[in-house]
TORVEX-393654 format. One record per residue (C-alpha): residue in one letter; x, y, z. Coordinates in steps of 0.2 Angstrom, whole numbers. Layout:
REM TORVEX-393654
+------+-------+-------+-------+
! rest !    px !    py !    pz !
+------+-------+-------+-------+
!    a !     X !     Y !     Z !
...
+------+-------+-------+-------+
END
This chain:
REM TORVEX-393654
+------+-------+-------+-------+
! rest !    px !    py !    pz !
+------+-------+-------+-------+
!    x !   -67 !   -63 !    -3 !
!    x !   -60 !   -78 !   -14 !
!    x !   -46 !   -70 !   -27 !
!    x !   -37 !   -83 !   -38 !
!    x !   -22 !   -72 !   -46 !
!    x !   -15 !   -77 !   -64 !
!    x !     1 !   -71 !   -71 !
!    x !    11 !   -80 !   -84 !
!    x !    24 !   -68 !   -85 !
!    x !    45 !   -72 !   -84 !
!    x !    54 !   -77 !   -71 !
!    x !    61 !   -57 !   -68 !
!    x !    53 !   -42 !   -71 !
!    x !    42 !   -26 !   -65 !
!    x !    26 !   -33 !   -67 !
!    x !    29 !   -51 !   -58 !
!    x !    37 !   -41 !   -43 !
!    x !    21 !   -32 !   -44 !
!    x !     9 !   -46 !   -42 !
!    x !    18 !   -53 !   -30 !
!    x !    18 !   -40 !   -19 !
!    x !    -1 !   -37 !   -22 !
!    x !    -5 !   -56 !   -18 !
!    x !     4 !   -55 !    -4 !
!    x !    -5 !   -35 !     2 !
!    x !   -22 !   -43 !    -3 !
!    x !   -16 !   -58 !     8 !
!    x !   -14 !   -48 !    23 !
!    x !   -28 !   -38 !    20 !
!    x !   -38 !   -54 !    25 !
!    x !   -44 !   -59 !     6 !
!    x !   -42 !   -79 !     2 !
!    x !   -30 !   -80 !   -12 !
!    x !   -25 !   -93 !   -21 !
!    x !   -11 !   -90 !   -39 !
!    x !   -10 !  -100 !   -55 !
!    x !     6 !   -95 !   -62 !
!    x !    22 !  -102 !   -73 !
!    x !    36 !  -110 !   -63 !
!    x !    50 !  -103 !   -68 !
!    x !    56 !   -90 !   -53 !
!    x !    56 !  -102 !   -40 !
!    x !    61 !   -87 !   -26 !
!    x !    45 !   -81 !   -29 !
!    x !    35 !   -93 !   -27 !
!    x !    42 !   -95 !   -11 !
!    x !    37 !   -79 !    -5 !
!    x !    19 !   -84 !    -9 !
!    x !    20 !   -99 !     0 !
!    x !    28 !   -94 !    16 !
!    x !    14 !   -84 !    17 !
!    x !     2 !   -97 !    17 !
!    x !    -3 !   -94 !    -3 !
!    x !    -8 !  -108 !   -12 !
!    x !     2 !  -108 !   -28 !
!    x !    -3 !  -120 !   -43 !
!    x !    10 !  -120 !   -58 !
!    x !     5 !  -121 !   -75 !
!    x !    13 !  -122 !   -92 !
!    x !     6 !  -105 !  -101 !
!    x !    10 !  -108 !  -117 !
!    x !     6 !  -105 !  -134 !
!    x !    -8 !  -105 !  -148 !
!    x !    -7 !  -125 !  -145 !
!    x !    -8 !  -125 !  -127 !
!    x !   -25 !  -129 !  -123 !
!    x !   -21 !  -138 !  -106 !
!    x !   -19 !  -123 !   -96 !
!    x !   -35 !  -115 !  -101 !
!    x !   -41 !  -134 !   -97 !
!    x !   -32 !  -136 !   -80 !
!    x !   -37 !  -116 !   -74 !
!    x !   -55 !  -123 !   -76 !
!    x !   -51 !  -135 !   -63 !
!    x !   -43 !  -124 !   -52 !
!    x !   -58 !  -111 !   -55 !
!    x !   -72 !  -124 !   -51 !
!    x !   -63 !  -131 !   -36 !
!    x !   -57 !  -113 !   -27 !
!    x !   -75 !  -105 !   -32 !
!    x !   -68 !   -88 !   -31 !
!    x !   -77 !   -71 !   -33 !
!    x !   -63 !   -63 !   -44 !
!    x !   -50 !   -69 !   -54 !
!    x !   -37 !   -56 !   -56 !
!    x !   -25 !   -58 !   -71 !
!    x !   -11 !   -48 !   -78 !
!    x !    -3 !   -45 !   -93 !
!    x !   -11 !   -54 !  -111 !
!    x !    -6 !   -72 !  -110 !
!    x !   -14 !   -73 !   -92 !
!    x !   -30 !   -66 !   -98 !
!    x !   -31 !   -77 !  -115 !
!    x !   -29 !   -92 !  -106 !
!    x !   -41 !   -89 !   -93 !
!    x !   -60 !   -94 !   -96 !
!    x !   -75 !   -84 !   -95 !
!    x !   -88 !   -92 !   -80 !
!    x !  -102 !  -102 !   -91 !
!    x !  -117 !  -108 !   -82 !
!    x !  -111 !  -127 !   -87 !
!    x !   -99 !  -125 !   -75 !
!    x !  -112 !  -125 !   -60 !
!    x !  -103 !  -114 !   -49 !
!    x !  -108 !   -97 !   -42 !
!    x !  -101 !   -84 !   -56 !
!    x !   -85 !   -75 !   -54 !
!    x !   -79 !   -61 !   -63 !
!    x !   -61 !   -60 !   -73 !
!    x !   -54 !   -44 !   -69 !
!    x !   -37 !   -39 !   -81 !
!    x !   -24 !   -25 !   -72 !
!    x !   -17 !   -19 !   -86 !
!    x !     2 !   -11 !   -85 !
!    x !     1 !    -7 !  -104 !
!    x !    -8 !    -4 !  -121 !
!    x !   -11 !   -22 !  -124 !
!    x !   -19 !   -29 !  -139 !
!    x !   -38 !   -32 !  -134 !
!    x !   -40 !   -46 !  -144 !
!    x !   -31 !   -55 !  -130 !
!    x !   -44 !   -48 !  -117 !
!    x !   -60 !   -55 !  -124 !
!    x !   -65 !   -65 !  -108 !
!    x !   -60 !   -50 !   -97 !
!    x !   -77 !   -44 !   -89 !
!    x !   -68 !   -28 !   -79 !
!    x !   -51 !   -17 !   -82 !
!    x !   -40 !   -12 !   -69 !
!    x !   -25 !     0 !   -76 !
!    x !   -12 !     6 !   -69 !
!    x !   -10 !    24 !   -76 !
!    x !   -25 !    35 !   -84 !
!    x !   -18 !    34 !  -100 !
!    x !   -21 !    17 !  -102 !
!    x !   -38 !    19 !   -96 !
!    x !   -40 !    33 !  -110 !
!    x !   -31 !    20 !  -120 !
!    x !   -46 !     7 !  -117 !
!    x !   -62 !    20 !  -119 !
!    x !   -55 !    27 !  -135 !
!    x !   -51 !     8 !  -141 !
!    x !   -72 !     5 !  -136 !
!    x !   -71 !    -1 !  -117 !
!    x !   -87 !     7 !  -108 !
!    x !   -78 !    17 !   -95 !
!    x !   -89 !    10 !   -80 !
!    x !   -80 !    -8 !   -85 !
!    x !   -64 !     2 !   -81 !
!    x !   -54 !     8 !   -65 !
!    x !   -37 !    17 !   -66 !
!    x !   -28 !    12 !   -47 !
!    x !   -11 !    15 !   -45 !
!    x !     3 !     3 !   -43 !
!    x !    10 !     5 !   -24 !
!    x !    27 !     3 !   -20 !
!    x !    32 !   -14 !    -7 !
!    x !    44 !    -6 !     5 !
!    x !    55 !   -16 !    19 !
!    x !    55 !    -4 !    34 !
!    x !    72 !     0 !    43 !
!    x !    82 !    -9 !    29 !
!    x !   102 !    -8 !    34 !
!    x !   111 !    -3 !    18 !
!    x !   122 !   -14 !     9 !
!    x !   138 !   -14 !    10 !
!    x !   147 !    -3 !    -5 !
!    x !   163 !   -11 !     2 !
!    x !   157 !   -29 !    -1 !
!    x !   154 !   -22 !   -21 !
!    x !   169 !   -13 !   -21 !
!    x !   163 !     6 !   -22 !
!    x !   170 !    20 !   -13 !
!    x !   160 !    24 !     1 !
!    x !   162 !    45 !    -2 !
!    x !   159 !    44 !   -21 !
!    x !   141 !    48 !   -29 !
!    x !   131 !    33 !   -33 !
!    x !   118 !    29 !   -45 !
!    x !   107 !    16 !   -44 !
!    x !    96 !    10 !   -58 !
!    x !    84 !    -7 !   -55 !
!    x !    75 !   -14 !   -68 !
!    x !    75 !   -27 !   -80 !
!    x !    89 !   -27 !   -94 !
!    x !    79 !   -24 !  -111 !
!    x !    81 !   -12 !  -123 !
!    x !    63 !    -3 !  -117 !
!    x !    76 !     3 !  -102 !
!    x !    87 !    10 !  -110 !
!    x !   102 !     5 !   -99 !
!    x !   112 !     9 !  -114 !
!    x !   108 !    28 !  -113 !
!    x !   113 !    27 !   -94 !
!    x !   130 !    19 !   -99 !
!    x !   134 !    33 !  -112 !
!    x !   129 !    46 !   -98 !
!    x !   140 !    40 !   -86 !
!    x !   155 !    45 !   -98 !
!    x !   150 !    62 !   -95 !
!    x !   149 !    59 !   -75 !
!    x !   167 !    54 !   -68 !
!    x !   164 !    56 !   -53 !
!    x !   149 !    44 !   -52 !
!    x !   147 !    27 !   -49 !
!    x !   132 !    15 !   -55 !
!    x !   125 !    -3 !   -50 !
!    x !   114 !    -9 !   -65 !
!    x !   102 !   -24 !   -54 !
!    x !    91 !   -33 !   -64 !
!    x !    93 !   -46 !   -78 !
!    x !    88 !   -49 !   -96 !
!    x !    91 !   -53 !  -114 !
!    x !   104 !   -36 !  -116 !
!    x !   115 !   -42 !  -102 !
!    x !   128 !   -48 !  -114 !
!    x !   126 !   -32 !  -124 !
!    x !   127 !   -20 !  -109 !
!    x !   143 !   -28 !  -102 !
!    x !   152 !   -27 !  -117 !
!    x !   144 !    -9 !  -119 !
!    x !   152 !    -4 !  -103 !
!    x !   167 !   -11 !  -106 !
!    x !   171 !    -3 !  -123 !
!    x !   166 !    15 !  -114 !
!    x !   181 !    13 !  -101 !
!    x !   167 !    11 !   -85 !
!    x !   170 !    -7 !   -78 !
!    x !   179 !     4 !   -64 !
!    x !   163 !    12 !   -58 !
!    x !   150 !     0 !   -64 !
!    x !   141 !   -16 !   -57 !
!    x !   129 !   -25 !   -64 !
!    x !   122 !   -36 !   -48 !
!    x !   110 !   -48 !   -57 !
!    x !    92 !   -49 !   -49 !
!    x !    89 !   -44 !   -32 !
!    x !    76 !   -44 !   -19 !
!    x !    84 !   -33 !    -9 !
!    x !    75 !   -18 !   -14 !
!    x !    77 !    -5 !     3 !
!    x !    94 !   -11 !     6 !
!    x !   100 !    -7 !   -12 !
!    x !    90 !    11 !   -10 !
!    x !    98 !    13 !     8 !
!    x !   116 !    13 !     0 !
!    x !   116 !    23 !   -16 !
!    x !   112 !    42 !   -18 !
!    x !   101 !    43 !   -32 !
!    x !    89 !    34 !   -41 !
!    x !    91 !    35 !   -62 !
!    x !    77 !    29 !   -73 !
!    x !    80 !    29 !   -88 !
!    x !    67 !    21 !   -99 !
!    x !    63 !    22 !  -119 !
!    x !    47 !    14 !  -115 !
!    x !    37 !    12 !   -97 !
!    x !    18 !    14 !   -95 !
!    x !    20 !    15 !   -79 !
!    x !    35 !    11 !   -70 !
!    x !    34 !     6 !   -53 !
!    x !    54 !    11 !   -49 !
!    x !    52 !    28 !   -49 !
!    x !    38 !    26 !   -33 !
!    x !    51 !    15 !   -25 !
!    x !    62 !    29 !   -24 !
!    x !    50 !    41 !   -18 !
!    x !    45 !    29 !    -4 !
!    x !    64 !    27 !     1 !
!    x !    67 !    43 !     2 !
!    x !    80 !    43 !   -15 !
!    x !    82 !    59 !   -28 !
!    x !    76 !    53 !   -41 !
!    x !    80 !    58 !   -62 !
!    x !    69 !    50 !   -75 !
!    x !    62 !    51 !   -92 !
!    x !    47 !    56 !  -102 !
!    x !    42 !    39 !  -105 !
!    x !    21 !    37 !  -106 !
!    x !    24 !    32 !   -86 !
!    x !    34 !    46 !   -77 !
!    x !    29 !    59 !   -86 !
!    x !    12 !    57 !   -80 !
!    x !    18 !    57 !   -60 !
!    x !    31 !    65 !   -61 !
!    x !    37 !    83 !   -59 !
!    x !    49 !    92 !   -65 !
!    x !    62 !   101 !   -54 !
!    x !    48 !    98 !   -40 !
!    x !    48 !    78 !   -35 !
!    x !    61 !    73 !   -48 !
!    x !    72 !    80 !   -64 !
!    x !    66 !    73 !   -79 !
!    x !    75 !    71 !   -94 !
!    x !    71 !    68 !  -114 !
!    x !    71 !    50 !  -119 !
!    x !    88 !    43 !  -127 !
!    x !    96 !    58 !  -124 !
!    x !   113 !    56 !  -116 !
!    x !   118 !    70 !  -113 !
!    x !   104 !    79 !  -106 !
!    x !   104 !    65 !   -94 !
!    x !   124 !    67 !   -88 !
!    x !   119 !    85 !   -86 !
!    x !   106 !    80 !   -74 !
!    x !   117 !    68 !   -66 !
!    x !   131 !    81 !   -64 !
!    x !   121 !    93 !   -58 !
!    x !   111 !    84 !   -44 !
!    x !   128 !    75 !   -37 !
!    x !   134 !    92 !   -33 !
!    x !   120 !   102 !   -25 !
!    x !   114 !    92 !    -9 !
!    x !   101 !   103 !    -6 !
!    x !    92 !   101 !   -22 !
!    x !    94 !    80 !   -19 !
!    x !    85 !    85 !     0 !
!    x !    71 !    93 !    -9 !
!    x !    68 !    80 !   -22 !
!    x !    68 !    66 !   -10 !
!    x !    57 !    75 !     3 !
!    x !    43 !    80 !    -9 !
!    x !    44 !    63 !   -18 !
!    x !    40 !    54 !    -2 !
!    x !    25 !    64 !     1 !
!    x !    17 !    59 !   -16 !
!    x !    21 !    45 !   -12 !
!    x !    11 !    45 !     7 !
!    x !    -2 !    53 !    -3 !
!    x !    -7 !    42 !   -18 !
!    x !     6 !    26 !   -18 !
!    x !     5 !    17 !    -2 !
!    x !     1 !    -2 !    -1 !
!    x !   -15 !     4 !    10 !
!    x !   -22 !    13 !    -2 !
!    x !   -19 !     1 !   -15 !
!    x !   -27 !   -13 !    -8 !
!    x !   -43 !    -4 !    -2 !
!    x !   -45 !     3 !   -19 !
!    x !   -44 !   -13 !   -27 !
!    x !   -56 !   -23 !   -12 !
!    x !   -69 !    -6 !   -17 !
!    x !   -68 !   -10 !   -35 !
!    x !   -71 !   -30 !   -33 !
!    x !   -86 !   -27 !   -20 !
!    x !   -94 !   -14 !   -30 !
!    x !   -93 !   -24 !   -47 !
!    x !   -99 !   -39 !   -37 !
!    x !  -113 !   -30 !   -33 !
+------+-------+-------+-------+
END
């Protein structure tokens, strides 16, 4: 099956990680794949072409833009694909619906939506995939037929037998408690709230990876709370299992997430993991059984939960051994990628 994927996206975030771990499963899954995306995150666009995926860089741009819908044309007439897959609303604008004129056998655009995105944006979109239910309720009660609409988790990309990294090499003791929070630096994730937790948590230590436009902020935040001693903020990495492998517990601490694929990452590595009730989590994840969830924005509720899981190893045992078989049973790249192939070969039918 022919699959051109479409992201426009930024150079660093949840979602672009996303897609390219999907285009790389649907890749080994045996589908032909071919991606039309910005090029701005260069290490990415790597990954897609080491694995033999033909990537083709467009601008994406605004209201004025109209060579990228042009130049996706192009791309759509001479790859002849089955589906194309976009994500997120600028993707899904900018793509255009098959037209008899265009004399090639019709595909269907199919949008995965990771959030309650403004339709309007979606008016070429002929299926939905979303990521969580809600956003499939989201869809029905905004008038989306529900058999144009499939709900198929996000899975999480694991490296097996990942050797941790070094806490010597980012100057953390190798005894005390670590934290580890990955994500992109926005206000939606409220790193902030971690920060303000951790003044409350002495004897844990945190590395903030991610980047984004409240990096400046968040360094000067930790600074004026007295942490640079126990904090790192390590930029983007794609070191994922490695990261995972050397710190204690996972924290997510999101304002806003529809989803949020961190918290399966943790599962799938085998991390105790203390989150929010963002839209996302809350949905998955349960309370005292798999995870400790917290109240959003609430500081001190979530140094609580920090203080309390650092000290009680068996309760960090429990979480992680439960996490990791929810995520065996409904988060694994397998049953991703067959659920998605399912869903294109029934819609093509």
């Amino acid at each position: 099956m022919k699959i051109l994927q479409v992201m426009a996206g930024a150079a660093h975030g949840g979602a672009e990680t996303a897609f390219a771990d999907m285009c790389l499963a649907l890749n080994d899954a045996g589908a032909t794949i071919e991606v039309a995306t910005r090029p701005d995150s260069p290490p990415r666009l790597k990954r897609l072409e080491q694995a033999g995926i033909k990537v083709h860089t467009l601008r994406f741009g605004g209201i004025f833009d109209f060579t990228t819908t042009a130049r996706l044309g192009q791309i759509i007439r001479g790859f002849q694909p089955a589906i194309v897959q976009t994500w997120m609303s600028r993707a899904s604008w900018k793509t255009p619906r098959w037209q008899p004129g265009m004399k090639i056998p019709r595909y269907l655009v199919v949008s995965r939506l990771g959030g309650y995105y403004d339709l309007r944006y979606f008016r070429q979109t002929d299926y939905f995939t979303t990521i969580t239910p809600d956003i499939a309720r989201y869809l029905t009660d905004s008038g989306i037929a529900a058999d144009r609409i499939r709900h198929i988790n996000n899975f999480a990309e694991t490296e097996s037998n990942a050797a941790p990294v070094s806490r010597a090499a980012l100057g953390t003791p190798a005894d005390a408690p670590l934290l580890l929070f990955l994500g992109r630096l926005h206000r939606a994730k409220a790193v902030d709230t971690l920060l303000r937790a951790m003044t409350q948590a002495p004897g844990a230590w945190l590395w903030i990876v991610g980047e984004g436009p409240e990096r400046a902020a968040l360094t000067a935040l930790c600074h004026d709370l007295g942490l640079d001693g126990r904090v790192r903020f390590l930029g983007w990495r794609d070191d994922r299992a490695a990261l995972f492998q050397a710190a204690d517990i996972c924290v997510f601490p999101s304002r806003y997430e529809p989803f949020g694929t961190v918290f399966v990452q943790a599962w799938a590595q085998k991390r105790p993991l203390i989150t929010t009730a963002a839209d996302g989590p809350r949905q998955y994840v349960r309370d005292g059984e798999d995870g400790l969830v917290v109240p959003v924005d609430d500081a001190q509720a979530l140094a609580a939960a920090i203080t309390g899981l650092t000290a009680d190893r068996t309760l960090q045992v429990r979480l992680a051994d439960r996490g990791y078989q929810r995520y065996l049973a409904e988060f694994t790249k397998e049953n991703t990628v067959k659920s998605y192939l399912n869903f294109y070969e029934e819609i093509l039918k």
